[in-house]
C-alpha positions as CSV (number, residue, x, y, z in Angstrom):
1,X,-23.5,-4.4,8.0
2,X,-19.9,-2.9,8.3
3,X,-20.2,0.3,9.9
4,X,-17.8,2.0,7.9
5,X,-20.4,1.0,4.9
6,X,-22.2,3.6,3.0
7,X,-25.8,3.6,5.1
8,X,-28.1,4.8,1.7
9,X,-26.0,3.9,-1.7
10,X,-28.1,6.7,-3.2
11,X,-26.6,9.4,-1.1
12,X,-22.9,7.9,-1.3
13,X,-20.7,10.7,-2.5
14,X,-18.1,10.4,-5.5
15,X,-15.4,9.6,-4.0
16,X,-11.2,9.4,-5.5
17,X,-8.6,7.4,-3.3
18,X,-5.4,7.8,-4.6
19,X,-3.1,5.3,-2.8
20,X,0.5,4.4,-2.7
21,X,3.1,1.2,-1.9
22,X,1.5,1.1,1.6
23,X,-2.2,0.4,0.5
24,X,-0.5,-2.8,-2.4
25,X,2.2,-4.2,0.3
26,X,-1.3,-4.1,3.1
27,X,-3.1,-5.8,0.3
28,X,-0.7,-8.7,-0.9
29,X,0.6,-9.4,2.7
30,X,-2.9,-9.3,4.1
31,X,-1.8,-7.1,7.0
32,X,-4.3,-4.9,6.8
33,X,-8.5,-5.5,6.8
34,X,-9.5,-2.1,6.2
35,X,-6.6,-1.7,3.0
36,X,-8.3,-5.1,1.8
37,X,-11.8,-3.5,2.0
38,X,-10.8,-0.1,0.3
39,X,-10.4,-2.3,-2.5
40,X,-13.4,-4.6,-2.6
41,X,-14.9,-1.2,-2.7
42,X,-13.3,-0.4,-5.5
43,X,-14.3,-3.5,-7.1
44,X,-18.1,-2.8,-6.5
45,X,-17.8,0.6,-7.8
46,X,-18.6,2.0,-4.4
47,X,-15.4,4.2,-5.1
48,X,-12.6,5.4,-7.1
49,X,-9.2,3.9,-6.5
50,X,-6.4,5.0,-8.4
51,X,-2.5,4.2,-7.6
52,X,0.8,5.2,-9.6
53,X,2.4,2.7,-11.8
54,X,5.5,3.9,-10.1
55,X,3.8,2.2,-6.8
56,X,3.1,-1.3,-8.5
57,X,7.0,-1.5,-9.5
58,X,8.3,-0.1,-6.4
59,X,6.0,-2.6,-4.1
60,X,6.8,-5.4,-6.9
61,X,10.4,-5.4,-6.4
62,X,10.4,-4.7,-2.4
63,X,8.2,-7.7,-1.4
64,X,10.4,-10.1,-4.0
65,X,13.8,-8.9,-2.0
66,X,11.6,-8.4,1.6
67,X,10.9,-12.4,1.1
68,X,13.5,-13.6,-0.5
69,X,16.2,-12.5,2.5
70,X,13.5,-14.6,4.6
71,X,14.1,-17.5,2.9
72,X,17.8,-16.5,3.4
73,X,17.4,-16.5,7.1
74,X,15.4,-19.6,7.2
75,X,17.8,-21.4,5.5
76,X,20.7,-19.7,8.2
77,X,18.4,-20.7,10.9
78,X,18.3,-24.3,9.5
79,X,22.1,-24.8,10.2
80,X,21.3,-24.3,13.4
81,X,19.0,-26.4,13.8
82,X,21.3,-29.2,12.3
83,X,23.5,-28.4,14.7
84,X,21.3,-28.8,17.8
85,X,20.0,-31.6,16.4
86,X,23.9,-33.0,17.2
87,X,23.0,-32.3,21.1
88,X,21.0,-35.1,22.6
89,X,19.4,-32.6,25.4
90,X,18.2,-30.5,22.3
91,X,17.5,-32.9,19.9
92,X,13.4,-33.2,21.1
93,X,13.1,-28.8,20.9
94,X,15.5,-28.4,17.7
95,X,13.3,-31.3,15.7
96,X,10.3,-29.1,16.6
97,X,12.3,-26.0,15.7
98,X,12.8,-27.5,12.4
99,X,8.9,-28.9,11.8
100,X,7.9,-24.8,12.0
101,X,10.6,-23.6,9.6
102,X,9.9,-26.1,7.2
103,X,6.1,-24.4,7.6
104,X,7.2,-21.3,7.8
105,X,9.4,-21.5,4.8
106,X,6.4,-23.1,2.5
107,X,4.3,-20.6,3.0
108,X,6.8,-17.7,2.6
109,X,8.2,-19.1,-1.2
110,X,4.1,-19.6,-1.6
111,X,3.5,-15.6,-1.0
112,X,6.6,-15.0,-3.6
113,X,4.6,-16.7,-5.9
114,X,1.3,-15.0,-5.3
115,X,2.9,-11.5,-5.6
116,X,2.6,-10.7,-8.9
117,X,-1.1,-12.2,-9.1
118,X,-2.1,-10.0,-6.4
119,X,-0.9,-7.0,-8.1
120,X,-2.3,-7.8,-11.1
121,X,-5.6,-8.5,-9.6
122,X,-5.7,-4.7,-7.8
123,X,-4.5,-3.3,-11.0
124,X,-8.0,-4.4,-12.6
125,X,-10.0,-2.6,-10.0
126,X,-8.1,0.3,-10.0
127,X,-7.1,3.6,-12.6
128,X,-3.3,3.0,-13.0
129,X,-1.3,6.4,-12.5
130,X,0.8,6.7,-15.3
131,X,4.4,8.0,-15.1
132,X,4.5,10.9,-17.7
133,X,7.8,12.8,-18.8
134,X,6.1,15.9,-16.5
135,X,5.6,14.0,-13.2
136,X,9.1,12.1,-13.4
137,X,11.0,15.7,-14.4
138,X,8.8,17.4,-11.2
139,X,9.8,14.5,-9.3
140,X,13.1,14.5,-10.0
141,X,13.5,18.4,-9.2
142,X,11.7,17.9,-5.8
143,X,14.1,15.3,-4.9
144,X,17.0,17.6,-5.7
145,X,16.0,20.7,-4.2
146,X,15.5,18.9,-1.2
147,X,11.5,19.5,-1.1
148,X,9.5,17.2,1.1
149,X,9.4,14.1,1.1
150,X,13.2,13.0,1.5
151,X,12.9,9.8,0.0
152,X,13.4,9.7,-4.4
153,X,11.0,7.5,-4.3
154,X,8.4,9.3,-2.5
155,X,8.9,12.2,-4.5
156,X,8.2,11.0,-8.0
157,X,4.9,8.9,-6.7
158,X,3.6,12.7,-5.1
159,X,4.1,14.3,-8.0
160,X,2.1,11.5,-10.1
161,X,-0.7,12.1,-7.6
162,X,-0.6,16.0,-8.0
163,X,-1.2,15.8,-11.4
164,X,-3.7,13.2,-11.5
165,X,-5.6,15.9,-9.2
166,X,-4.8,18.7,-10.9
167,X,-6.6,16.5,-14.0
168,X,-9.4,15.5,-12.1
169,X,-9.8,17.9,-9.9
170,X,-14.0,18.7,-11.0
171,X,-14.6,15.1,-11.0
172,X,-15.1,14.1,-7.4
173,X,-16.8,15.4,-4.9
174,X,-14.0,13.8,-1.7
175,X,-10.5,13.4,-2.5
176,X,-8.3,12.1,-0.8
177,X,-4.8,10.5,-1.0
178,X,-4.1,7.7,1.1
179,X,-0.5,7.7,2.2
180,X,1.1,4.8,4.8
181,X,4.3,6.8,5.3
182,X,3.4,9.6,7.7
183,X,7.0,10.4,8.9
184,X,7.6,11.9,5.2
185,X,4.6,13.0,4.0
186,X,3.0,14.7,7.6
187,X,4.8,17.8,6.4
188,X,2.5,21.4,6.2
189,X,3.7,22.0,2.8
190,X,2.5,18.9,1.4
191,X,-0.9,19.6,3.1
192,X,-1.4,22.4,1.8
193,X,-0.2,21.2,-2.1
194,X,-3.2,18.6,-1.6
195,X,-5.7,21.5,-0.1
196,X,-5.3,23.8,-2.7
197,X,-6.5,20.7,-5.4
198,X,-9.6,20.3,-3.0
199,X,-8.0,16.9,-1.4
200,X,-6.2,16.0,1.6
201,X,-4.6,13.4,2.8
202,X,-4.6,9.9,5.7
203,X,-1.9,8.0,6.8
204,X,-4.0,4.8,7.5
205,X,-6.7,2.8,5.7
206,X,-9.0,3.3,8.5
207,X,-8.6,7.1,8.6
208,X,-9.4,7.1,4.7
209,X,-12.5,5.1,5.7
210,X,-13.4,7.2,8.7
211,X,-13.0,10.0,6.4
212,X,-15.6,8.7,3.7
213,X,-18.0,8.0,6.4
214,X,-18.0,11.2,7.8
215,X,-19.0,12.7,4.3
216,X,-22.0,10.7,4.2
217,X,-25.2,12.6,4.1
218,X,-27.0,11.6,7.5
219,X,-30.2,9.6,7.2
């Protein structure tokens, strides 16, 4: 049994993750086990797992450009290859060279393609964060006056998540928001905006999971 797994399903508590881009770009890169699991739990209904629709775009449209200047290296890389292949002392280590970025490249325009599918798939195990006239016109002001976090971005996905608490805030008894990007969001002020909507906030998947275990009535 995993040992971040509930030990008695009877005495799980109700439990809200709100994630962000970090949790989908872990998920549809696979560079993270304990992102991947957050949402298998999901899928069992061990746990709620909600994410902005802001997030899904933002993560949508990174991991296309992230990819596609790959494939724009690979191919800058294969001139050089070419041109080793020209050298008769490098001819043996470019033709290997060349055998790995054809590989390489394969697999990266096959993740392209998978993209969309993955964040489709989380979608369906997940409660979609809707971006409301409210949350964008709070975003927009935070970003503006210069209120943690710097990033636009950032600020428009936080203020999603604040209301989505301040709606649910009776309905779980842990609530946390999952947040990858701890240089802009590790801020006392935004602590305390999440403690005073009974929640507070990770910056890795396997803090949030620590977290949940921790809450887990003991045997």
């Amino acid at each position: 049994m995993n040992s971040l797994q509930p030990k008695n399903q009877k005495t799980k508590v109700k439990t809200l993750v709100i994630a962000e881009s970090g949790l989908l770009t872990d998920i549809c890169l696979r560079q993270n086990a304990h992102s991947v699991y957050i949402c298998d739990q999901a899928k069992r209904e061990e746990l709620a797992l909600a994410i902005p629709e802001y997030a899904f775009s933002e993560v949508d449209g990174q991991l296309h450009q992230r990819l596609s200047n790959r494939l724009s290296q690979i191919q800058q890389i294969r001139r050089f290859t070419n041109e080793l292949l020209r050298e008769q002392d490098m001819a043996a280590s470019a033709g290997q060279l060349r055998e790995i970025l054809a590989t390489v490249e394969e697999q990266t325009a096959s993740k392209q393609h998978l993209i969309q599918a993955e964040l489709s798939a989380i979608a369906e195990v997940c409660q979609i964060i809707p971006i409301t006239f409210e949350s964008f016109r709070r975003g927009k002001l935070r970003f503006l006056r210069s209120t943690p976090p710097p990033d636009e971005n950032d600020c428009h996905i936080l203020e999603c998540v604040l209301c989505y608490l301040a709606e649910h805030q009776n309905d779980y008894e842990l609530k946390i928001f999952l947040c990858h990007d701890q240089r802009h969001f590790d801020n006392s002020t935004l602590h305390e905006s999440l403690a005073q909507l009974n929640a507070q906030m990770v910056f890795s998947s396997s803090a949030c999971l620590q977290t949940i275990r921790s809450y887990l009535p003991d045997e």
